[in-house]
DOTIMAR-554272 format. One line per 2 residues: number of its first residue (from 1); for each residue x, y, z of C-alpha. Coordinates in steps of 0.25 Angstrom, whole numbers, plus 2048, in hexadecimal, padded with zeros to 3 digits. Layout:
N
NUM = X,Y,Z ~ ...
//
This chain:
575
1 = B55,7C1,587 ~ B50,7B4,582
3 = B47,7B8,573 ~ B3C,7B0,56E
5 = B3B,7B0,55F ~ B2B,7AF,55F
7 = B26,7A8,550 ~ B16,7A7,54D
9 = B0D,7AB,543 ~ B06,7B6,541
11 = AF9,7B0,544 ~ AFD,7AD,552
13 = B03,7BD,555 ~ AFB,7C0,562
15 = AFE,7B4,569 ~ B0E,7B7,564
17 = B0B,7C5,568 ~ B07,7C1,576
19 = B12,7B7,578 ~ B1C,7C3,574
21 = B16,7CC,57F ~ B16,7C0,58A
23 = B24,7BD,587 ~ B29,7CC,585
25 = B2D,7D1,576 ~ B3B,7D3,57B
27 = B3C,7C4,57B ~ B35,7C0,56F
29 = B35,7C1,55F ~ B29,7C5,55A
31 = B27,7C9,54A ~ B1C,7D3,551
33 = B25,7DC,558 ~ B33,7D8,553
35 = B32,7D6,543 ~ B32,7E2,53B
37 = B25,7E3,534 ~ B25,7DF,526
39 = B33,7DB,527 ~ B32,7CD,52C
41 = B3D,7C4,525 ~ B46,7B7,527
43 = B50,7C0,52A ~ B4A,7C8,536
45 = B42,7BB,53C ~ B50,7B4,53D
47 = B57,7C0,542 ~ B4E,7BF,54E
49 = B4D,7B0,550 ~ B5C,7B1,551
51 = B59,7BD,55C ~ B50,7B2,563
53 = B53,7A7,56F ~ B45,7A0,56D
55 = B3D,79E,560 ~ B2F,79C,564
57 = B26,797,558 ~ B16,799,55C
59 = B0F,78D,554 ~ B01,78F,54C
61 = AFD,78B,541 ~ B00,798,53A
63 = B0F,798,540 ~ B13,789,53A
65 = B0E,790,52B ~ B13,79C,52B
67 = B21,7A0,524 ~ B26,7A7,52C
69 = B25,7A1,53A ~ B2B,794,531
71 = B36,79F,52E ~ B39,7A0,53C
73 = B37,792,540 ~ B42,78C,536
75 = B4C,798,53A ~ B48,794,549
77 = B4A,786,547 ~ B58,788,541
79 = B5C,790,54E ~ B58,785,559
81 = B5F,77D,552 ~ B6C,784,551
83 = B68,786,560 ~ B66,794,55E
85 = B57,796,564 ~ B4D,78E,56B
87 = B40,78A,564 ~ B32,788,56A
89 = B26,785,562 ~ B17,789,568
91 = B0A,785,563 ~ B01,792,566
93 = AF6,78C,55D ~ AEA,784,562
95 = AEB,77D,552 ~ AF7,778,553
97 = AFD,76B,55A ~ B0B,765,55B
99 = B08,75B,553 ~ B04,764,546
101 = B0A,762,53B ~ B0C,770,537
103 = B17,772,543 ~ B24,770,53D
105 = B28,761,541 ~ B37,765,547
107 = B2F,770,551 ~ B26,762,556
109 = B32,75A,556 ~ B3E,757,55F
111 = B43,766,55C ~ B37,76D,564
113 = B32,764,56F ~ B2D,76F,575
115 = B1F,772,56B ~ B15,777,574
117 = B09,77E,572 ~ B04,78B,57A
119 = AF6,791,576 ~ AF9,79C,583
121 = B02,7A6,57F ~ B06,7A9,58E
123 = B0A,79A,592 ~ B10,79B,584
125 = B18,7A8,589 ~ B1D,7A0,594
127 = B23,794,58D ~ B2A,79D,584
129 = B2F,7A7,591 ~ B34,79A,596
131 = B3C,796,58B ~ B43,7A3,58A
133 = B45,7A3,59A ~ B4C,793,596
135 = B56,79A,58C ~ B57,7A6,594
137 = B5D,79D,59F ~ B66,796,595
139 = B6B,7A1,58F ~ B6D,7A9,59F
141 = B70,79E,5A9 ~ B71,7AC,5B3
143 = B64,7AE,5B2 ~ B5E,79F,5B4
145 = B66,79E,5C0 ~ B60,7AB,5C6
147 = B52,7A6,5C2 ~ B56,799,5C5
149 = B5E,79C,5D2 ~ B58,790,5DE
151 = B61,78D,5E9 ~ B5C,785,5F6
153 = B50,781,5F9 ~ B53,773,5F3
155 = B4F,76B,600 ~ B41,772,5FF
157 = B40,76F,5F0 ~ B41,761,5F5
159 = B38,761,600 ~ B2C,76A,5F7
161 = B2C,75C,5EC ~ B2D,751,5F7
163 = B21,759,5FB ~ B1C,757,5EF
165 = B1D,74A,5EB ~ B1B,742,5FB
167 = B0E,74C,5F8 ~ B00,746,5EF
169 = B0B,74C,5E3 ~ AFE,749,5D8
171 = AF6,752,5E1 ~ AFE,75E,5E3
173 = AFA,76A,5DA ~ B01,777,5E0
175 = B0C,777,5E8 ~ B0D,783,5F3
177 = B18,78B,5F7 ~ B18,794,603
179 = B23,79A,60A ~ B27,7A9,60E
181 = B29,7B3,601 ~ B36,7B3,5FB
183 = B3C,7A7,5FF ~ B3D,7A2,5F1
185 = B2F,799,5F1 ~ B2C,79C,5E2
187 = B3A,798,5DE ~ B38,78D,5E6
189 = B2D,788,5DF ~ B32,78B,5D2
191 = B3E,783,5D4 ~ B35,777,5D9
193 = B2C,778,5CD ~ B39,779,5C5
195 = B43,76C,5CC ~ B36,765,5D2
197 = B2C,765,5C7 ~ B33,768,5BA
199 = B28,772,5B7 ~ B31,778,5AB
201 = B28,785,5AA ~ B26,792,5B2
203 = B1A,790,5B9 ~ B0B,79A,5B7
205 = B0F,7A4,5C3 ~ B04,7AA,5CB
207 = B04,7B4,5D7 ~ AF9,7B3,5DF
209 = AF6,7BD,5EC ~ AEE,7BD,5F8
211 = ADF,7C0,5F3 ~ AE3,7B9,5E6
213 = AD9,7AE,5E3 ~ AD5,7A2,5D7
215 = AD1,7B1,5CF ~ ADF,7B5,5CE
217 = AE5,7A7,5CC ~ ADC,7A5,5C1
219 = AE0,7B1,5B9 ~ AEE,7B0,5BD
221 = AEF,7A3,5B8 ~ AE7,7A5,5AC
223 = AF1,7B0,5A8 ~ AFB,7A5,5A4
225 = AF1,79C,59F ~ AE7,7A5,597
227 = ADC,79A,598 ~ AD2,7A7,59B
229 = AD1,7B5,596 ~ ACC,7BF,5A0
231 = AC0,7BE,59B ~ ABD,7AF,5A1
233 = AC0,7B3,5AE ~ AB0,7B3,5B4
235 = AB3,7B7,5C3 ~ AA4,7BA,5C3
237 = AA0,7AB,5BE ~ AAC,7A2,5C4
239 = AAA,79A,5CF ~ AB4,796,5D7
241 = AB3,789,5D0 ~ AB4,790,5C5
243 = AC3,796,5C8 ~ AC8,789,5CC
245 = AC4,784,5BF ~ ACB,78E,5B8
247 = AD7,78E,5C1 ~ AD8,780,5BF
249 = AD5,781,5AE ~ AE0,78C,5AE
251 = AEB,782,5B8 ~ AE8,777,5AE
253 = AEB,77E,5A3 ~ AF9,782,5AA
255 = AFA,775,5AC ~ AF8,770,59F
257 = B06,779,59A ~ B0D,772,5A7
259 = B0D,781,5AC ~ B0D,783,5BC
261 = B06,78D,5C5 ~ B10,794,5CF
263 = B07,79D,5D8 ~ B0E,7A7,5E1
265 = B06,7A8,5EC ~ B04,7B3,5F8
267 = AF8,7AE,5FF ~ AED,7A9,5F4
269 = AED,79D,5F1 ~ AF4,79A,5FF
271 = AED,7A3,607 ~ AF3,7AE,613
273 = AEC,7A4,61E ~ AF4,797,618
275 = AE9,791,612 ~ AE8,78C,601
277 = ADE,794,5FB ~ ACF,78D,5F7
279 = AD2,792,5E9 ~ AE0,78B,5E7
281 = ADD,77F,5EE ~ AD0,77D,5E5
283 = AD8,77E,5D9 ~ AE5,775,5DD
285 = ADC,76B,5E3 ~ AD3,76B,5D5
287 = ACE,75E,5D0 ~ AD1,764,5C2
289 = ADE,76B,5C4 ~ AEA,761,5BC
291 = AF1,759,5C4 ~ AFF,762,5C3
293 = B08,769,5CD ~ B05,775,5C7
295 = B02,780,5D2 ~ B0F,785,5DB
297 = B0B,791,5E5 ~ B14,799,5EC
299 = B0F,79D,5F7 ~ B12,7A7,601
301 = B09,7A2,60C ~ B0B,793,611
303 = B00,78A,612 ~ AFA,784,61F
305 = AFF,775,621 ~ AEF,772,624
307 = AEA,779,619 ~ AF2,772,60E
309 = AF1,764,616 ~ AE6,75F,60D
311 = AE9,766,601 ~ AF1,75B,5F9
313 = AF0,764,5ED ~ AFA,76E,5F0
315 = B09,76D,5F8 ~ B0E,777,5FF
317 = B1E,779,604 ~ B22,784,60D
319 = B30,78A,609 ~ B37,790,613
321 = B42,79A,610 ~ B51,798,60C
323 = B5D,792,615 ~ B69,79A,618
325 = B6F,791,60D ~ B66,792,604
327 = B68,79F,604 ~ B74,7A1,604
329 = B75,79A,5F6 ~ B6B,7A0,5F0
331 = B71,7AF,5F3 ~ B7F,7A7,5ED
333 = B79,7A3,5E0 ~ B72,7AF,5DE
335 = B7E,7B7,5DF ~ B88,7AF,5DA
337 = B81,7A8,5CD ~ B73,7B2,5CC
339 = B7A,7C0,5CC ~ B8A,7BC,5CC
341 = B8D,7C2,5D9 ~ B98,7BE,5E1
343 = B93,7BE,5F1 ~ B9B,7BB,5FE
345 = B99,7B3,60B ~ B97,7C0,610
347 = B8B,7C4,605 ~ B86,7B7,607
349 = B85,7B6,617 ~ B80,7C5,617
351 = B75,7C4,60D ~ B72,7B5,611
353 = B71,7BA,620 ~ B68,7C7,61E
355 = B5D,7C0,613 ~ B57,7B5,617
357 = B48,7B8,612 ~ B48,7B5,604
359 = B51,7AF,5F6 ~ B4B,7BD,5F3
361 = B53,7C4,5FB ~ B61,7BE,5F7
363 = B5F,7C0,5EA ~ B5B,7D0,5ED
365 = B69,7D0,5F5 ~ B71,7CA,5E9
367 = B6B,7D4,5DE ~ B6E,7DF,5E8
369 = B7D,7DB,5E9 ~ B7E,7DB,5DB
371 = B74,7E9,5D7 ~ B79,7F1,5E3
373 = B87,7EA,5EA ~ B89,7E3,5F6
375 = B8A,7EE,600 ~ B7C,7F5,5FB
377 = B76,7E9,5F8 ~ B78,7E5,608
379 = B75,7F3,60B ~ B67,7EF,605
381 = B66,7E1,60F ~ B58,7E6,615
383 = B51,7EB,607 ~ B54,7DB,602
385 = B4F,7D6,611 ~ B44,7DD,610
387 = B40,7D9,600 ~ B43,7CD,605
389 = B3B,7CC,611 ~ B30,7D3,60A
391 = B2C,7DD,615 ~ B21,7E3,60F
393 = B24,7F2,616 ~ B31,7F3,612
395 = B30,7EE,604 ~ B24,7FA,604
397 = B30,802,608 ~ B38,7FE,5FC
399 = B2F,800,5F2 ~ B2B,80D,5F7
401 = B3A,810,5F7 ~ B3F,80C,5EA
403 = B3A,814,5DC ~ B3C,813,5D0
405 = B39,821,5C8 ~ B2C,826,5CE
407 = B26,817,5D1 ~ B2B,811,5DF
409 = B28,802,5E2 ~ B1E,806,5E9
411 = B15,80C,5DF ~ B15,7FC,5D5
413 = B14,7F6,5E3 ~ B07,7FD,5E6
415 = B02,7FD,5D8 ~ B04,7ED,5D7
417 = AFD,7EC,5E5 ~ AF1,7F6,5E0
419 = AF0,7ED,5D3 ~ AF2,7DF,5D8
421 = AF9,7D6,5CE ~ AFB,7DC,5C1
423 = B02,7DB,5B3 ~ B0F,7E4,5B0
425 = B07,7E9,5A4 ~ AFB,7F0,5AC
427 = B05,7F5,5B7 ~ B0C,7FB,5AD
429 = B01,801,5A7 ~ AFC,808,5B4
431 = B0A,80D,5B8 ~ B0B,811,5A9
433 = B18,815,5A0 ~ B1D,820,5A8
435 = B22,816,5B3 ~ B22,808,5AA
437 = B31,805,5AD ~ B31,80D,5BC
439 = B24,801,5BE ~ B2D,7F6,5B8
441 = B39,7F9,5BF ~ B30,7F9,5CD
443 = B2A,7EB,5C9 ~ B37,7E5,5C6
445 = B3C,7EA,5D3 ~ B31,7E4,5DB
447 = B33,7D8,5D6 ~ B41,7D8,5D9
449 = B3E,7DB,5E7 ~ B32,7CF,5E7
451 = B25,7DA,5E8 ~ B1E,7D4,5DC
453 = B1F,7C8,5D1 ~ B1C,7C7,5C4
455 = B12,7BC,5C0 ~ B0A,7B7,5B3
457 = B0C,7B1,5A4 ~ B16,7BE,5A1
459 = B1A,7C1,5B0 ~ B0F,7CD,5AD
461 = B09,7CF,5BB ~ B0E,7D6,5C5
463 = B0B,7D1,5D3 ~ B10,7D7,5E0
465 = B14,7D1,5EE ~ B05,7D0,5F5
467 = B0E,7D3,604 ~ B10,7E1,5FB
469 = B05,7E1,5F7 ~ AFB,7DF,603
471 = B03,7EB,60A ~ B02,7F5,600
473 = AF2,7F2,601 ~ AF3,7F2,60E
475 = AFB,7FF,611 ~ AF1,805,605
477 = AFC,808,5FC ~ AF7,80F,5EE
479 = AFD,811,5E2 ~ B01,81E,5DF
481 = AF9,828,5D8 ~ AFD,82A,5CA
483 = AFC,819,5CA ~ AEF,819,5D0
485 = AEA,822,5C6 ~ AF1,818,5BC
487 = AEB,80C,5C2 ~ ADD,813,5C2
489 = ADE,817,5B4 ~ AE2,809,5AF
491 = AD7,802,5B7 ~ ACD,80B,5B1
493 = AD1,808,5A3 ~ ACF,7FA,5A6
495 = AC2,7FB,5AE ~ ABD,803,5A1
497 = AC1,7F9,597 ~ AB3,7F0,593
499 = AB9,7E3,592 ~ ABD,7DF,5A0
501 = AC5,7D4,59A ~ ACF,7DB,58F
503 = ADB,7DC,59A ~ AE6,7D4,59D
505 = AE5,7CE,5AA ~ AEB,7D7,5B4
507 = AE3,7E3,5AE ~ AD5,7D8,5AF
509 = ADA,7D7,5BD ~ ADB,7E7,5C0
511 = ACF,7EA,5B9 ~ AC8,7DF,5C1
513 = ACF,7E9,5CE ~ AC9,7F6,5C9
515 = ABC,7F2,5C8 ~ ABA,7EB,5D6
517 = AC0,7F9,5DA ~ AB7,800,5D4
519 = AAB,7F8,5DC ~ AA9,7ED,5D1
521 = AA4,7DF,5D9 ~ AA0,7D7,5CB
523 = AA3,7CB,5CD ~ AAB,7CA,5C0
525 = AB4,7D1,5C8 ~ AB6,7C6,5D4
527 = AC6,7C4,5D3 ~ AC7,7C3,5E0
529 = AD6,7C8,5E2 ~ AD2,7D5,5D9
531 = AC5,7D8,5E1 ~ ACD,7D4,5EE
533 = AD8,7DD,5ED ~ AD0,7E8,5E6
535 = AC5,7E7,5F4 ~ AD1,7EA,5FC
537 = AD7,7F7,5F4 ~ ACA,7FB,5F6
539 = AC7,7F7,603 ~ AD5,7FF,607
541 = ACF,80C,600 ~ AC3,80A,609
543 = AB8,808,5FE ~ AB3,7FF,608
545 = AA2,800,600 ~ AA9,7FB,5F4
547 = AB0,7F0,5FB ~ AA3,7EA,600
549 = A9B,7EB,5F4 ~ AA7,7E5,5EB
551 = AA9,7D8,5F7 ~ A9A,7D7,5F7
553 = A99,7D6,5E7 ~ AA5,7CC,5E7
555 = A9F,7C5,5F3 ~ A92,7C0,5EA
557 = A9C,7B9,5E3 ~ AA2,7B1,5EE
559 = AA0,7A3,5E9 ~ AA9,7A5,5DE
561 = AB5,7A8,5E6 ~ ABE,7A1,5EE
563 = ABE,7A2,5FF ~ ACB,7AA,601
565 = AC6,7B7,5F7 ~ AB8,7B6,5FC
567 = ABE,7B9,60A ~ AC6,7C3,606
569 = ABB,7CB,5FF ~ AB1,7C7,60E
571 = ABC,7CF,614 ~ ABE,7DA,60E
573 = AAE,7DC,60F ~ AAF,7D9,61E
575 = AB9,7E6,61E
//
């Protein structure tokens, strides 16, 4: 565990407060929860820094005069340089600059280089998480090389930036890249930002489904950014030149911090039928957007060749799935130097011969081995085929199948289908304490097993396969009834509250939800992912008069949305 010894004055608690709960208090120092009250002392506040990795000093006006943040300061000061902790100073307020004269001249000088100021707590949050991740690496080589574990696919690395730079290079703001799931794409392009660009930070990560549009990106992207409250999202006043203004403000403002946009993508912003959609061409073509290879997409549907011919703004790159060779080095490295087993020709040729899908599926077979044995672990050759291959029935099947306590799979898989994306915090609270840790131990296994992805400034949402999820829909899977009732009681305490906007953003989302359900049409309301997904749950339960009347309310707003929703909302009024 990497800890954050977290130093700032008392004027500036909230935002110390947030950055704590961003960061998680098992990793962080604060006087708040970790001083004993009214027994603050020299003694205690360096008993702690010494328990510290990072010393992280919050800069304000207040800070730089109070006494005891220049107590910790010198005592941090004497540790970096006996090489004993790592110091980063932050400016968190708007008064202060680099060069004031208040900042002790050491902190501005060749000591600290690194004197930044962050205003936004969650991109603040992120700098920090990456520092402790740097030291974390340092400190556990083992787990870097796990993180870090890229073998093959040099030949197409090469072949993505000639791509890019025999290409207009100044004209390229979003690269795509499409290929069948669980080839490795995302790794793919994370190890291209990394070798290729030298983008040194983790990129703003957003999923994006089918029926996702420039609403969902907006608010997604924002979450990071906080340029907007809920509040300021007009849905009932923003035209569509409106969004690409906002889309474009909140990408410059990334942009700004040299932060990136990687988008995992399965059939938004490239569509099911091949095509870029209106929206995100409109913005990656924007004669205001910087001119900075900021957007990566992973996509899971591959462009048409005549579709992206004139579109000099984006570069698309196919990735095809591993060699036989490739392969077999990767299952090598994995066992050999990511879990320290020792594998033979025969393990190799067997599981090399039998998974051929996905980097997915050797990884599965390796942690098997090591969990179960060999013998079980080949015993269990079709579940991992099957994870692999992502063969919708039979992961059903699985999840039906495997329990923990009185929850099975099945019942979080539903559950985050009936919800769409949403924060751990509210799917907590609707499967409630009795089953907290049998919900946590389901999630972490669905994401072992590649069902769902955590996404978002703290990896707070939850969002699950949309292949999973359309079949659940389809099949009219609902959740069971001690959840339902759960579900119903929390969407009612939020319809009831006055302020529509008091919620985080997963619970604005939800609320959003249960008032379309309840045959809402205001055009406050026009998300058109939430009103989308919410028309089909109702249309599934045959309330096909309120299905009408909800599309014909949204469709007197049609001006204001994009071609691929408007559609979408046509047809489900032409059923």
């Amino acid at each position: 565990m990497i800890k954050a010894f977290i130093s700032h004055s008392s004027r500036q608690k909230v935002f110390a407060k947030k950055l704590v709960e961003l960061l998680s208090r098992t990793h962080c120092v604060l006087d708040e929860y970790d001083f004993e009250p009214a027994k603050k002392s020299k003694d205690e506040i360096f008993r702690y820094i010494r328990q510290s990795d990072i010393f992280v000093l919050l800069i304000s006006k207040e800070s730089l005069s109070s006494e005891w943040v220049k107590i910790e300061v010198a005592k941090a000061r004497q540790r970096m340089l006996d090489g004993k902790i790592e110091f980063y100073p932050y400016i968190i307020d708007p008064d202060v600059n680099f060069t004031t004269s208040v900042i002790p001249e050491w902190i501005t000088k060749e000591e600290c280089l690194n004197l930044k100021t962050f205003l936004n707590v969650k991109l603040l949050h992120r700098e920090i998480n990456a520092k402790q991740k740097q030291l974390l690496y340092k400190k556990r080589p083992d787990i870097q090389f796990k993180d870090e574990l890229f073998v093959g696919r040099n030949n197409e690395i090469e072949q993505l930036e000639t791509q890019l730079y025999s290409s207009a290079f100044n004209s390229i703001k979003a690269i795509v890249t499409s290929g069948r799931s669980g080839i490795g794409r995302t790794k793919f392009v994370r190890e291209f930002i990394r070798t290729k660009l030298g983008y040194s930070k983790d990129a703003l990560e957003i999923h994006l489904s089918p029926r996702n549009y420039i609403e969902t990106f907006i608010m997604y992207l924002n979450s990071y950014l906080e340029l907007y409250n809920l509040a300021d999202f007009h849905w009932d006043e923003w035209s569509k030149d409106k969004k690409l203004e906002v889309s474009v403000e909140l990408l410059n403002k990334a942009y700004s911090t040299k932060q990136h946009i990687l988008i995992i993508d399965d059939g938004c912003c490239i569509t099911t039928s091949g095509s870029i959609a209106d929206w995100f061409y409109e913005i990656v073509s924007h004669p205001s957007l910087n001119n900075f290879l900021g957007i990566f997409v992973v996509s899971s549907r591959t462009p048409k060749t005549h579709v992206i011919r004139d579109k000099k703004e984006v570069l698309c790159y196919e990735l095809h799935p591993l060699g036989e060779v490739d392969r077999r080095n990767l299952f090598k490295a994995y066992a050999y130097r990511g879990q320290g087993l020792e594998v033979d020709s025969d393990d190799i040729d067997f599981w090399v011969t039998n998974l051929k899908s996905s980097p997915t599926q050797l990884f599965m077979a390796i942690d098997t081995i090591k969990r179960d044995g060999r013998l079980i672990a080949r015993n269990n050759l079709q579940h991992i085929v099957t994870i692999g291959d992502k063969s919708i029935v039979n992961i059903i099947d699985y999840c039906r199948a495997k329990a923990y306590g009185e929850l099975a799979l099945i019942d979080i898989v539903i559950l985050l289908t009936h919800l769409g994306t949403v924060s751990d915090k509210v799917l907590l609270e609707i499967v409630g304490a009795k089953w907290k840790q049998e919900c946590c131990d389901i999630l972490e296994e669905l994401h072992n097993i590649s069902i769902i992805e955590f996404f978002g400034p703290s990896l707070e949402y939850i969002h699950i396969d949309s292949g999973i999820a359309d079949y659940v829909e389809r099949v009219s899977m609902q959740p069971r009834k001690d959840i339902g009732d759960s579900i119903e009681k929390k969407t009612k305490e939020l319809v009831a509250e006055e302020d529509f906007y008091d919620n985080d953003l997963s619970e604005y989302m939800l609320k959003i939800q249960a008032l379309i359900r309840a045959g809402n049409s205001d055009s406050k309301l026009l998300v058109p992912s939430i009103a989308i997904k919410t028309l089909r749950e109702l249309y599934s339960k045959g309330k096909y008069h309120m299905v009408i009347k909800i599309c014909e309310g949204f469709l007197k707003e049609e001006s204001k949305m994009y071609f691929e929703a408007c559609r979408e909302i046509y047809y489900l009024l032409c059923l």
